[in-house]
C-alpha positions as CSV (number, residue, x, y, z in Angstrom):
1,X,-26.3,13.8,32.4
2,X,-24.6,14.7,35.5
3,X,-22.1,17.2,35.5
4,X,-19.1,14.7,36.5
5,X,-20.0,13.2,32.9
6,X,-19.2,16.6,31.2
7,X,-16.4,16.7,32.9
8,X,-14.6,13.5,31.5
9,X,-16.5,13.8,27.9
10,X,-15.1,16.3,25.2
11,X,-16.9,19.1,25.1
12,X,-18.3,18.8,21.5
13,X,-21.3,17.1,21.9
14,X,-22.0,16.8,17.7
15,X,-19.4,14.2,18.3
16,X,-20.7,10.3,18.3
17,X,-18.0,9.1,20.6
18,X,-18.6,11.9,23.0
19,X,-22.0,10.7,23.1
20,X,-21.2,7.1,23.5
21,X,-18.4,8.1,25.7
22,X,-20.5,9.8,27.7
23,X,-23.3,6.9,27.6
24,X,-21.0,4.6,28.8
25,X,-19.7,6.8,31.6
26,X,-23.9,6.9,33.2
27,X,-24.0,3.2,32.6
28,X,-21.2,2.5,34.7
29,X,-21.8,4.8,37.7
30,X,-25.1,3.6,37.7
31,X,-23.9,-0.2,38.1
32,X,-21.5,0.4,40.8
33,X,-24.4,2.2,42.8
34,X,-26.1,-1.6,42.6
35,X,-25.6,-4.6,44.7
36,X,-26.8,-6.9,42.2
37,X,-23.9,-9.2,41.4
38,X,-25.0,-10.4,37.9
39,X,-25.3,-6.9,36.7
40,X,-21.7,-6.4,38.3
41,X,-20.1,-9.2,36.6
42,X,-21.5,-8.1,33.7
43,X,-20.7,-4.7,33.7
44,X,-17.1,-6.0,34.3
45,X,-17.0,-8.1,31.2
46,X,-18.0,-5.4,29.4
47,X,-15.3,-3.0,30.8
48,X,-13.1,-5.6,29.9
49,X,-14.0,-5.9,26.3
50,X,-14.2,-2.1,26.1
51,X,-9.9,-2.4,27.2
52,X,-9.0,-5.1,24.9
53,X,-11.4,-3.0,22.1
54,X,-9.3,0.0,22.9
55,X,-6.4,-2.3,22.8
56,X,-6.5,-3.9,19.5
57,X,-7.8,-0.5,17.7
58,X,-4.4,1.6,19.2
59,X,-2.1,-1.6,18.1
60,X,-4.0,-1.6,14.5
61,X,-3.8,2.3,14.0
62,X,0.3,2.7,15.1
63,X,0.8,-0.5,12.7
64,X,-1.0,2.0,10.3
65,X,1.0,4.9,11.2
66,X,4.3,2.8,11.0
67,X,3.4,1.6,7.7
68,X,2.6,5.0,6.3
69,X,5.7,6.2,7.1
70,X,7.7,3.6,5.9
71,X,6.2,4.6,2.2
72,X,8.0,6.8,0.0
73,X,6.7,10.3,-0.2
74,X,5.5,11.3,-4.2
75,X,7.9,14.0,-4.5
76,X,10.5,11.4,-4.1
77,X,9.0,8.7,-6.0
78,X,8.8,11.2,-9.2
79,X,12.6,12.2,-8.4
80,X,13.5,8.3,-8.7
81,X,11.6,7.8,-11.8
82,X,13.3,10.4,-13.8
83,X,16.7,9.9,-12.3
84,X,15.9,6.4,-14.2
85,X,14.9,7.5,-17.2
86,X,17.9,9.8,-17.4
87,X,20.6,7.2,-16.0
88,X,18.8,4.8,-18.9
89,X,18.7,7.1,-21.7
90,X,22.2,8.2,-20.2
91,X,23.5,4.7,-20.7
92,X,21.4,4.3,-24.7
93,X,23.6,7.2,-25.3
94,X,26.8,5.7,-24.2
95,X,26.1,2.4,-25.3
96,X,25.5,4.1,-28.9
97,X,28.1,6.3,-29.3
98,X,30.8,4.9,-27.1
99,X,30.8,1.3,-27.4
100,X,29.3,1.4,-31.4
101,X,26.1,-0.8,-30.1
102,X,23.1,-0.9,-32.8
103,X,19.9,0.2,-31.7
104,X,17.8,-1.8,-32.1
105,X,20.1,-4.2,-29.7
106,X,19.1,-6.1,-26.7
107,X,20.9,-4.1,-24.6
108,X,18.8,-1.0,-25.2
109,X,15.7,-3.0,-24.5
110,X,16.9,-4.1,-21.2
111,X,17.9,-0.6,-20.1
112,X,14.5,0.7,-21.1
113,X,13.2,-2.5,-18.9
114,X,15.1,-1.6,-16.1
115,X,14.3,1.9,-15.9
116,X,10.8,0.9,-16.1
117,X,11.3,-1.8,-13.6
118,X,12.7,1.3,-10.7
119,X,10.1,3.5,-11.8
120,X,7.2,1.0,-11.0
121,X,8.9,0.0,-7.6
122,X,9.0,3.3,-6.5
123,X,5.3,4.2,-7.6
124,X,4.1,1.4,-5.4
125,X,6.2,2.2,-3.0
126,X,4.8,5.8,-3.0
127,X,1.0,4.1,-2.8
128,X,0.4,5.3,-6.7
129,X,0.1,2.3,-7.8
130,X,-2.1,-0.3,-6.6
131,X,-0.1,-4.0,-6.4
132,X,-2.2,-5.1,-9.0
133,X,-1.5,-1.9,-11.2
134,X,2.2,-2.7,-10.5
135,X,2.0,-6.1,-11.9
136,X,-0.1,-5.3,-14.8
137,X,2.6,-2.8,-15.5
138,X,5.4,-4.9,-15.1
139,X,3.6,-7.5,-17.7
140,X,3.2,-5.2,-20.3
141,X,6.8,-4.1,-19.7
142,X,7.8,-7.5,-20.6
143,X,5.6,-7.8,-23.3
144,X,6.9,-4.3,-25.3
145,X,10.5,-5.7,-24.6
146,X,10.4,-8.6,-25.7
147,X,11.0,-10.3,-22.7
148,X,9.4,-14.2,-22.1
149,X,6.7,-16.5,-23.0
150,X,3.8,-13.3,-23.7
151,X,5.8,-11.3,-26.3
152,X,4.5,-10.0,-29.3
153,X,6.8,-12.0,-31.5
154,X,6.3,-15.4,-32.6
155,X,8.7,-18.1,-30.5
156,X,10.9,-20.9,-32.3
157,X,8.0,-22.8,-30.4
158,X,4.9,-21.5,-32.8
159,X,7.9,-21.7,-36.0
160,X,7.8,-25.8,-35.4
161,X,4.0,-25.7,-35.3
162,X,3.5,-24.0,-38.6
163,X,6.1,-26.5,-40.4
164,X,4.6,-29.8,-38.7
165,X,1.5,-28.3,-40.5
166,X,2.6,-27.8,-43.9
C-alpha cells in the first residue's frame, strides 16, 4: 500500500471498510495508469455504482434518522399512559359520584377503553410495542369491554340459535 492510500484511509486498520476503502483506492490508481480502454470503461461503471451505492445507503439511513426522531421518546410515552389512566379513573370518579352513574355502566367501560386505546398508541409510537403487539392489544381490549362481534358474552345472534334448536 502506498502511502497516498494511508493517507485517504482511516487510520484504524481493524476496520473492514478501511480495508475495502483502501482496496478500492489501489484498484483505481492502478486503472488510470492503464491504456486499456475496456478496463477503463469498466472501472468507470464501477465508480459509478460505487456513487449511486453511496447514494441510496445515505438517502436510506437520514430516512432512518428522520424516522427515529419522529418517535416518541419512553419517558414520554410512560408520562402519556398514566396521565390516561388518571384522566380515566378521574372521570369513573366523577361519573360515579357526580352524575349518580352505576358501575358497572357502559360508560365506565368505554373510559377504561379509551385510556387503553392512548396508552397503546403511544407505546407504539415509542417503538415498545411491535404493530402486531399493538393490535393484539387492542383486540383483547375489545374483547374485556365488551366491545363487538369477539366478546365474551353471548350475542342476541347465538340467543336465536339456541331457541331455533329447542
Amino acid at each position: 500500500m502506498s502511502d497516498s492510500n494511508q493517507e485517504l484511509a482511516p487510520p484504524s486498520t481493524n476496520n473492514l471498510r478501511a480495508i475495502a476503502l483502501a482496496e478500492r483506492l489501489e484498484f483505481y490508481r492502478e486503472a488510470e495508469a492503464t491504456t486499456h480502454p475496456e478496463i477503463r470503461a469498466h472501472i468507470l461503471r464501477a465508480v459509478q455504482l460505487d456513487a449511486e451505492h453511496l447514494r441510496s445507503q445515505q438517502a436510506l439511513a437520514a430516512a432512518h434518522t428522520r424516522k427515529q426522531e419522529a418517535r416518541v421518546p419512553p419517558s414520554i410515552a410512560l408520562v402519556v399512559c398514566i396521565l390516561a389512566f388518571l384522566v380515566a379513573a378521574g372521570t369513573l370518579i366523577y361519573l360515579h359520584i357526580a352524575l349518580y352513574v352505576p358501575v358497572a355502566a357502559e360508560p365506565f367501560g368505554i373510559c377504561f377503553f379509551a385510556a387503553l386505546v392512548i396508552s397503546a398508541i403511544a407505546l407504539l409510537l415509542s417503538n415498545a410495542l411491535k404493530p402486531a403487539e399493538f393490535l393484539e392489544m387492542l383486540r383483547h381490549a375489545k374483547c374485556y369491554i365488551g366491545f363487538g362481534k369477539d366478546s365474551y358474552e353471548p350475542s342476541g345472534e347465538a340467543d336465536v340459535h339456541e331457541q331455533a334448536d329447542e
